[in-house]
C-alpha positions, 0 to 999 in steps of 0.5 A: 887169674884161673888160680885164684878162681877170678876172670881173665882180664882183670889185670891188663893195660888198656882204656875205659872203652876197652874195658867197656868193650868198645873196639878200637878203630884205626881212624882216630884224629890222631892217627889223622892229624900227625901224619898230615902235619908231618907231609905239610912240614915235608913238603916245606921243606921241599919247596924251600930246598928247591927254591934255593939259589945256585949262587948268591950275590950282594951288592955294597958300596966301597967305602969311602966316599959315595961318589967321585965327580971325574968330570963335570959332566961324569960322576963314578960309583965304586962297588963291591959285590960279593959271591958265592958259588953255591953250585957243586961245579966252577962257574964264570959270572957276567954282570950287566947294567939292565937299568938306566942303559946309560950308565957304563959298569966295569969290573976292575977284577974279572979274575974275580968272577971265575969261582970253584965250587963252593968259593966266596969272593969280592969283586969290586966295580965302578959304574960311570954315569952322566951327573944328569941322572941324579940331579934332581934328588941326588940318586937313580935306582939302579939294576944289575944282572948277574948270571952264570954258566948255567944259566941261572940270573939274579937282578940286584937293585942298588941306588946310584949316588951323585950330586944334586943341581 
């Protein structure tokens, strides 16, 4: 620009307010918002990751049919409940029936409950129970608890079916 006899500055990339002479400052909106956005996105991130189970657990009926009367007093709901070890150590499970206490659970495969790290496996269960508990509608919701070694514990919510008097 000096050889051409014009000033410095002329030919250079900037705003309107650095052409104007304004100065620029470090605490604009965006400079503010993104890195704001970026900790919220972050610390979901975390809160999901830390929320995540070490095993999981579902419970589905076994085909067939819904229940079996074995007497006329005892009705019998045949499961299968599916797990995942999603912890990095071998792990055994129990299960329990929380609710109704009445009700008389057995695992039909307990190899089934030792899981290795990061092994899925199907376990199937029968739940015997008095045909009391479903005679008015035809079903009692039920709760099972499945633990671990280490402590952790889901409670599961399945619906008994039996015959309605």
């Amino acid at each position: 620009m000096e050889k051409v006899g014009l000033p410095k500055g002329l030919i250079r990339y900037d705003s309107q307010d650095g052409i104007d002479g304004k100065g620029q400052g470090l605490l604009r909106a965006r400079t503010m918002i993104y890195p704001l956005i970026l900790l919220v996105v972050g610390g979901l991130f975390l809160y999901i990751l830390g929320g995540k189970y070490a095993f999981d657990a579902q419970m589905t009926r076994a085909p067939g049919n819904p229940f079996t009367r074995i007497s006329s007093t005892e009705v019998r709901n045949t499961l299968r409940l599916r797990l995942v070890n999603r912890s990095g150590v071998d792990q055994v499970y129990i299960i329990k029936a929380i609710e109704p206490t009445s009700v008389n659970l057995e695992v039909l495969d307990p190899a089934g409950l030792e899981l290795k790290a990061g092994e899925t496996a199907t376990v199937p269960i029968v739940v015997d129970f008095n045909a009391r508990l479903t005679s008015q509608s035809g079903h009692v919701d039920a709760v099972l608890e499945i633990s671990d070694q280490s402590g952790n514990t889901q409670m599961k919510t399945y619906r008994l079916l039996g015959p309605v008097r």
